[in-house]
C-alpha positions as CSV (number, residue, x, y, z in Angstrom):
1,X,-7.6,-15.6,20.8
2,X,-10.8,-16.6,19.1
3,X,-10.4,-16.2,14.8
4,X,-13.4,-15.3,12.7
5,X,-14.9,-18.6,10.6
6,X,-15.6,-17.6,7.2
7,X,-15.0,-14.3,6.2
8,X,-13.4,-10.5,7.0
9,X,-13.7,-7.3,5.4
10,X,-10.5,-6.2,3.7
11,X,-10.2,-3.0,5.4
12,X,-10.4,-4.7,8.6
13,X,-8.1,-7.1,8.0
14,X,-5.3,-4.3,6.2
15,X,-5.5,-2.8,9.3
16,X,-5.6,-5.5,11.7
17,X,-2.1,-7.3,10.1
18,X,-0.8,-3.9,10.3
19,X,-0.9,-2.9,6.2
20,X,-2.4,0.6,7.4
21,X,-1.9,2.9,10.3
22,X,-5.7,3.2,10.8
23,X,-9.1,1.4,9.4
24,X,-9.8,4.6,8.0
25,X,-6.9,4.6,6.2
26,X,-8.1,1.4,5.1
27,X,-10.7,1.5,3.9
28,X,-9.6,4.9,2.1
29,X,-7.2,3.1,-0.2
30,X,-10.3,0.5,-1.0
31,X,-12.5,3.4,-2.2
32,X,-9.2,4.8,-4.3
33,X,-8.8,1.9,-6.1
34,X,-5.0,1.0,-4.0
35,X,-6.3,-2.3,-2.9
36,X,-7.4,-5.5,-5.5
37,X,-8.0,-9.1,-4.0
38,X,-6.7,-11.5,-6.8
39,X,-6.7,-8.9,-9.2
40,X,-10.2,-7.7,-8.9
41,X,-10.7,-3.8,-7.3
42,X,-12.0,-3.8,-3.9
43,X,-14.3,-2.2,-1.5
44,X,-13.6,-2.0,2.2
45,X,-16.9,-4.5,2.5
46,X,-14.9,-7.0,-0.1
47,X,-14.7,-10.1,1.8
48,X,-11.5,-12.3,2.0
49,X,-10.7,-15.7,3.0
50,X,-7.4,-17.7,3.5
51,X,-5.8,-18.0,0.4
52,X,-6.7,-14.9,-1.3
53,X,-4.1,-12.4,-2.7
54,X,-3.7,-9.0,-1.3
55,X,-2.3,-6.2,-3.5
56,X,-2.0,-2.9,-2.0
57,X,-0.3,0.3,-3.8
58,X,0.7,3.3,-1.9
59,X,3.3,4.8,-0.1
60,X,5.1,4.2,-3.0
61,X,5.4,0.8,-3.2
62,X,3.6,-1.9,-4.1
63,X,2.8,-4.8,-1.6
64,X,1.4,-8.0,-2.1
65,X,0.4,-10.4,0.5
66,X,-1.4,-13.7,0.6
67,X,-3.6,-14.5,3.6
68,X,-3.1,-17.2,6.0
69,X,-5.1,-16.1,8.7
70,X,-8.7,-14.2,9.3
71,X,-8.0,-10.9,11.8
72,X,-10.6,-8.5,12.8
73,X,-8.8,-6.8,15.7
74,X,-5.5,-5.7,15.8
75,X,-2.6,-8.6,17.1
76,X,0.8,-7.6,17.8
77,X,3.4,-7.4,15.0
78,X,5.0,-11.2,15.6
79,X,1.0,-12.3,15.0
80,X,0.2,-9.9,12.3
81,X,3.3,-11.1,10.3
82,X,2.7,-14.3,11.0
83,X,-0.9,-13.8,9.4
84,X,-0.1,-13.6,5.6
85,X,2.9,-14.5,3.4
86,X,4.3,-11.2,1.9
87,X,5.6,-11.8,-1.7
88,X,6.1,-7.8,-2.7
89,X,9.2,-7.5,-4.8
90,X,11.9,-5.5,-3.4
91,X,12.0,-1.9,-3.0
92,X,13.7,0.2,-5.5
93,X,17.7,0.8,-4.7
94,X,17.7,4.5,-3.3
95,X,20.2,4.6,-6.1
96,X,17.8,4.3,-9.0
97,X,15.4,7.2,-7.4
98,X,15.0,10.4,-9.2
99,X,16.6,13.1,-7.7
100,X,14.0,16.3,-7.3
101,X,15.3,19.1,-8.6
102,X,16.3,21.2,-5.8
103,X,16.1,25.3,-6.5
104,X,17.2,28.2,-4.6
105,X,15.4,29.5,-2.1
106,X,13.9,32.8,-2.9
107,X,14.3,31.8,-6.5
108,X,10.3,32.2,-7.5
109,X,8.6,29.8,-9.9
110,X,10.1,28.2,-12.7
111,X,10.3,29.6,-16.0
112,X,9.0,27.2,-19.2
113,X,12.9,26.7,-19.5
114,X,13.0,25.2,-16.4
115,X,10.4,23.3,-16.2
116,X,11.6,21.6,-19.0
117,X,15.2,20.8,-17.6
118,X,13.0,19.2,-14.6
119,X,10.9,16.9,-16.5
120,X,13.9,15.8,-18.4
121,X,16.0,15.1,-15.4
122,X,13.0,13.1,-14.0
123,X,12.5,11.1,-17.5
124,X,9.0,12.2,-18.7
């Protein structure tokens, strides 16, 4: 498999070690603002090289990736991981989620009350 000298565009690469389901996708999260190479906002042109840090918000959770190797097309999983050095912290414990507040169905919208008792059980 022949690697690109130089340079690849971000959205390419997301896509190609398998950060996104689709280039589209991609590139979407560039033009949102979900993806910064060493801290600076990106554009799906941005160009990375080996060595440059990857973070990516979304889904929720934050990734961050360093890359190792240039992709342009998409490699099979064992290459794709093998293609950057993921340093993301953890994932929150399932046990520190907040609950949603779960009302009857049928129930109809919730009063000012209500909403009130939701926004305090999710901490805001």
């Amino acid at each position: 498999m022949a690697e690109p000298q130089g340079r690849v565009r971000v959205d390419a690469w997301a896509w190609a070690v398998r950060l996104f389901p689709t280039r589209s996708a991609a590139g979407a999260a560039c033009r949102a603002g979900h993806v910064r190479i060493n801290g600076e906002r990106a554009k799906p042109a941005t160009q990375v090289v080996p060595g440059d840090e990857v973070q990516i918000r979304g889904a929720g959770r934050e990734r961050l990736v360093v890359v190792h190797r240039l992709l342009v097309k998409r490699v099979s999983a064992e290459i794709a991981q093998a293609s950057y050095l993921d340093r993301s912290p953890a994932p929150v414990p399932r046990t520190q989620v907040a609950v949603a507040a779960q009302r009857d169905r049928g129930a109809g919208r919730p009063t000012k009350r209500d909403r009130r008792a939701i926004e305090r059980l999710r901490g805001r």
